[in-house]
C-alpha positions as CSV (number, residue, x, y, z in Angstrom):
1,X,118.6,31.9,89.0
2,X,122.2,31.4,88.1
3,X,122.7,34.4,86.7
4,X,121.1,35.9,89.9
5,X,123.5,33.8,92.3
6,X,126.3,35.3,90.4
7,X,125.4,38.5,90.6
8,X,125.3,38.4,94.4
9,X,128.8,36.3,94.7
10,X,130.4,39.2,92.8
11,X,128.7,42.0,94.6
12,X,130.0,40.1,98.0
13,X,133.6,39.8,96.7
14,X,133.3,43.3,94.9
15,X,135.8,44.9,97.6
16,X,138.5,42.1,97.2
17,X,138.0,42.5,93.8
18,X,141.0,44.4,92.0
19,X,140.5,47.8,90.5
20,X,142.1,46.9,87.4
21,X,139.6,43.1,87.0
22,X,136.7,45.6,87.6
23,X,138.2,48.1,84.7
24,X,139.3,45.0,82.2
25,X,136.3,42.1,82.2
26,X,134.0,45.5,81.5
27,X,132.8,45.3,77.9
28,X,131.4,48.8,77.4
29,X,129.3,50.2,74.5
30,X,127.7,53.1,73.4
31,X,127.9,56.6,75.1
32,X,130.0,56.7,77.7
33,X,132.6,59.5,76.0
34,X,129.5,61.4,75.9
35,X,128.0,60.9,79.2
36,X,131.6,62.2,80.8
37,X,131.5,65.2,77.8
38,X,128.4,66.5,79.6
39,X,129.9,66.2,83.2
40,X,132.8,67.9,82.1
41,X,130.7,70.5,80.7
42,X,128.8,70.9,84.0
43,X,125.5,69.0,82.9
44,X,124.5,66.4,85.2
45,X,123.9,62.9,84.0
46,X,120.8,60.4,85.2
47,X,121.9,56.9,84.1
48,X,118.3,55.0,84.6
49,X,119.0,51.4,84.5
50,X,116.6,48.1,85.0
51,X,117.7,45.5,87.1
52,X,120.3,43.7,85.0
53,X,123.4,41.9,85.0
54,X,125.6,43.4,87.9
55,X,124.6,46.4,88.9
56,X,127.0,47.1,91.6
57,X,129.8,46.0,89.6
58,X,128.6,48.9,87.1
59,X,128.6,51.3,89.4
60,X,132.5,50.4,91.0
61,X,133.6,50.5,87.4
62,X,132.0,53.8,86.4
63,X,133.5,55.4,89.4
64,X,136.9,53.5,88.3
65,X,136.8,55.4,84.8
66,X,136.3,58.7,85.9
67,X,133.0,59.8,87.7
68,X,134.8,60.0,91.3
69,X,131.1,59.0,92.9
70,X,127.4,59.1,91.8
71,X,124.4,59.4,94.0
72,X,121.6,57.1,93.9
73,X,118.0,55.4,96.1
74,X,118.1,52.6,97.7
75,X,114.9,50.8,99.1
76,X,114.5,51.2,102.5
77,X,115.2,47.5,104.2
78,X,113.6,45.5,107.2
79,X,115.6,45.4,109.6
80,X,117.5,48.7,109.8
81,X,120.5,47.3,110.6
82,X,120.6,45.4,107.1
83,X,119.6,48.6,105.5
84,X,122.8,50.6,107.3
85,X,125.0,47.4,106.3
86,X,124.1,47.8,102.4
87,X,124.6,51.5,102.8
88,X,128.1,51.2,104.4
89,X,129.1,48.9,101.6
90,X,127.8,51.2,98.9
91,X,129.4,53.8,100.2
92,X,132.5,51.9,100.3
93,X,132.5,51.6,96.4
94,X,131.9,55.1,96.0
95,X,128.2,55.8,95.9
96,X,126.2,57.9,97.9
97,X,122.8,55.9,99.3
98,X,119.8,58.0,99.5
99,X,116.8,55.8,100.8
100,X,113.7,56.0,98.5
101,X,111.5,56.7,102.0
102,X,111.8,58.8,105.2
103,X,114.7,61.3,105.7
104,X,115.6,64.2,103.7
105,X,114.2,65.4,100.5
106,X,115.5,62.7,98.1
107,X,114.5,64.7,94.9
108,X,116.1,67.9,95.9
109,X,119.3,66.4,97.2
110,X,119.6,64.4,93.4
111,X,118.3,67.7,91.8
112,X,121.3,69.3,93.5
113,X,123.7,66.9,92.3
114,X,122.6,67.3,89.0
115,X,122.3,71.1,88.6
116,X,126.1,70.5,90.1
117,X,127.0,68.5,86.8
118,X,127.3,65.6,88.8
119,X,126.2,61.7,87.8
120,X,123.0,60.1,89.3
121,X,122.1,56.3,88.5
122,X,118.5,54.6,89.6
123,X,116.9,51.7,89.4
124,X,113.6,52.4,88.0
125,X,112.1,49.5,86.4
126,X,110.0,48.5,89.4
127,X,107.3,50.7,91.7
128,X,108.3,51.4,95.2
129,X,105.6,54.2,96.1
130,X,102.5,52.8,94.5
131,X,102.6,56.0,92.6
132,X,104.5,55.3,89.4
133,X,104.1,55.4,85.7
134,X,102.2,53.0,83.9
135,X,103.5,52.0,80.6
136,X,103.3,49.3,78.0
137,X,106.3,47.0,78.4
138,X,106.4,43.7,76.7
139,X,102.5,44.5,75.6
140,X,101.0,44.5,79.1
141,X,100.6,47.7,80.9
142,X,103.4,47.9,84.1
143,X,104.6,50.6,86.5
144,X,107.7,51.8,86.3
145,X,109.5,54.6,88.4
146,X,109.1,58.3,87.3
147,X,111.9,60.0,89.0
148,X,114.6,59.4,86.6
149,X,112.6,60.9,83.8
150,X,110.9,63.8,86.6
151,X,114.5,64.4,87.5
152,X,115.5,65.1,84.0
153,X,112.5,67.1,83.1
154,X,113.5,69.3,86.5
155,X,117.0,69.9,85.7
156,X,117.7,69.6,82.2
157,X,120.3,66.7,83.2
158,X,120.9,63.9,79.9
159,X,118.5,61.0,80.6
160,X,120.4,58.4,79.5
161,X,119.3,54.4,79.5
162,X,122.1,51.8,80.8
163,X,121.6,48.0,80.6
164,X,124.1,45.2,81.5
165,X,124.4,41.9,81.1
166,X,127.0,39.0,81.4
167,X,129.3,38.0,78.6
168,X,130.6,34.9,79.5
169,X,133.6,35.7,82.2
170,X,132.8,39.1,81.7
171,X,130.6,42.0,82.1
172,X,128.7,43.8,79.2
173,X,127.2,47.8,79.6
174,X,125.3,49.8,77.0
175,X,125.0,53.2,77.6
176,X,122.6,54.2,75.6
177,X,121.8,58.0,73.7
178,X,119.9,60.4,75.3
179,X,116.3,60.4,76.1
180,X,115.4,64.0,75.3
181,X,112.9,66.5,76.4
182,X,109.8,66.0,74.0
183,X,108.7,69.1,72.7
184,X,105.1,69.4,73.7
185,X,103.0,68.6,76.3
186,X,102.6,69.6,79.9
187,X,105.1,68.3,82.8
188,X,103.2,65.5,83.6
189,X,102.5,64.2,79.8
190,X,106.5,64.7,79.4
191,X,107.7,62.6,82.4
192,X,105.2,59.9,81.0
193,X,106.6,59.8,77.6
194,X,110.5,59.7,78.5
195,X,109.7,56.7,80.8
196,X,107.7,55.2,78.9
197,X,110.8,55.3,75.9
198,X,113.0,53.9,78.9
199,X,110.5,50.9,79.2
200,X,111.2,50.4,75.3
201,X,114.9,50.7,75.6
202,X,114.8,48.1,78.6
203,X,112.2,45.4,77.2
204,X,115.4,45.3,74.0
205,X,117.9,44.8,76.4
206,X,116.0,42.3,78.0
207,X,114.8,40.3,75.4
208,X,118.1,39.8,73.9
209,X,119.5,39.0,77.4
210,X,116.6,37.5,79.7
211,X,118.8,35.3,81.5
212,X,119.9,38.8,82.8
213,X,117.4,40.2,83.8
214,X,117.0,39.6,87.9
215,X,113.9,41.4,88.6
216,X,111.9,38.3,90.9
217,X,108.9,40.9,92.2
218,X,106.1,42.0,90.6
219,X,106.4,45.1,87.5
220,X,103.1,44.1,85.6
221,X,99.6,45.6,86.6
222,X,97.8,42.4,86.4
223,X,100.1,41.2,88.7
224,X,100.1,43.8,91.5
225,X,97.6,43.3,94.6
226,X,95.0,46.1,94.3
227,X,95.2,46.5,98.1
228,X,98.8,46.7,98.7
229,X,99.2,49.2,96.0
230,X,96.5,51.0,98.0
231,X,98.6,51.2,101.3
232,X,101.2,52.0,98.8
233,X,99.8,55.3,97.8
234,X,98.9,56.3,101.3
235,X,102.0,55.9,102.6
236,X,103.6,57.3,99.8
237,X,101.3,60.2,101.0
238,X,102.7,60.5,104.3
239,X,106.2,60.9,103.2
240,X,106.8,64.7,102.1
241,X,108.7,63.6,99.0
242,X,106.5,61.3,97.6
243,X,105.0,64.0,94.5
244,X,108.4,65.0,93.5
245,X,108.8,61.5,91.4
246,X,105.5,62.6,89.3
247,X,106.5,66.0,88.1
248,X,107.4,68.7,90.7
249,X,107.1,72.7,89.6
250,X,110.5,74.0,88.5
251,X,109.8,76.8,89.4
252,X,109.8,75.4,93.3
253,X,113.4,75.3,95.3
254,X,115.3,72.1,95.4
């Protein structure tokens, strides 16, 4: 819970924060040359993160060290007018806020932004449609979102695993290799395998930094009431961009 509260007392004081404390308590490893390679090279980028460390802070200081501004989902808050006031702030860092229900085409505006070699960064460790993966995470079976890895599979963008943590004063970011394509299988099959090798490259991260790890809702099946999940799904089929976090056809327009 500390680790939570401070989490949320930087993301308050994130705009009075100065550019260059955002850019020098960062303790980066890992892939980030190659993350902007691609971008330069016109690939887009899907950095799929759990729900670690400071988040928001990440996402400042990636914009900071070259991306310009990433796109990502937001869950859709009660009441609107708390949703609109975590957009506006977003937005003020540099992100654009799509919300994960209602509204336009969510996939297809990401797909876009990817096929445009721009950056995209979700927040997938935890089900929001009642639709998502299941995978094996920590040895229980737990559902996990399927759009960063559906997203990839549509596109061809670099699928690429970021977890954060604190390091005493400062913040710590490994941005992991590239989660490719597997070879075989059908669409489906391949969306399920990528996710469930972000699960893996999470439940590391995690373990070595579970302090960190500020996810206080429900991930793991046994936990999950059977008739919420239920109004889940049929809400989820209601909204016309529900199926395109499974595994839409690429052959279909974004």
């Amino acid at each position: 819970m500390r680790s939570y509260l401070r989490y949320w007392l930087e993301v308050f004081r994130l705009p009075v924060i100065p550019d260059t404390e955002i850019l020098g308590r960062m303790r980066s490893m890992g892939e980030e040359e190659t993350a902007f390679r691609n971008m330069a090279a016109g690939r887009g980028v899907i950095f799929a993160l759990p729900h670690m460390g400071n988040w928001e802070h990440a996402g400042a200081w990636i914009v900071l060290r070259g991306a310009g501004k990433f796109t990502t989902v937001a869950e859709r808050l009660r009441p609107e007018s708390l949703y609109d006031r975590f957009v506006a702030f977003r937005e003020g860092l540099g992100m654009e806020v799509l919300p994960h229900s209602g509204g336009a085409s969510r996939f297809g505006v990401l797909a876009r932004r990817l096929r445009d070699g721009g950056l995209v960064c979700l927040l997938c460790e935890r089900d929001l449609t009642g639709g998502g993966i299941e995978v094996e995470f920590f040895g229980e079976p737990a559902r996990m979102m399927g759009g960063a890895a559906a997203l990839a599979v549509h596109t061809g963008a670099a699928l690429m695993p970021v977890t954060l943590w604190y390091d005493g004063p400062y913040w710590g970011a490994h941005i992991h290799p590239e989660i490719g394509l597997p070879a075989d299988g059908d669409r489906p099959g391949k969306v399920h395998a990528m996710t469930q090798q972000l699960a893996r490259v999470f439940e590391a991260a995690i373990a070595e930094h579970p302090e960190d790890w500020h996810m206080l809702q429900k991930v793991f099946v046994a936990d999950l009431d059977p008739e919420r999940l239920a109004r889940q799904r049929a809400d989820g089929e209601d909204d016309e961009d529900s199926s395109a976090w499974t595994a839409p056809d690429t052959t279909s327009s974004s």
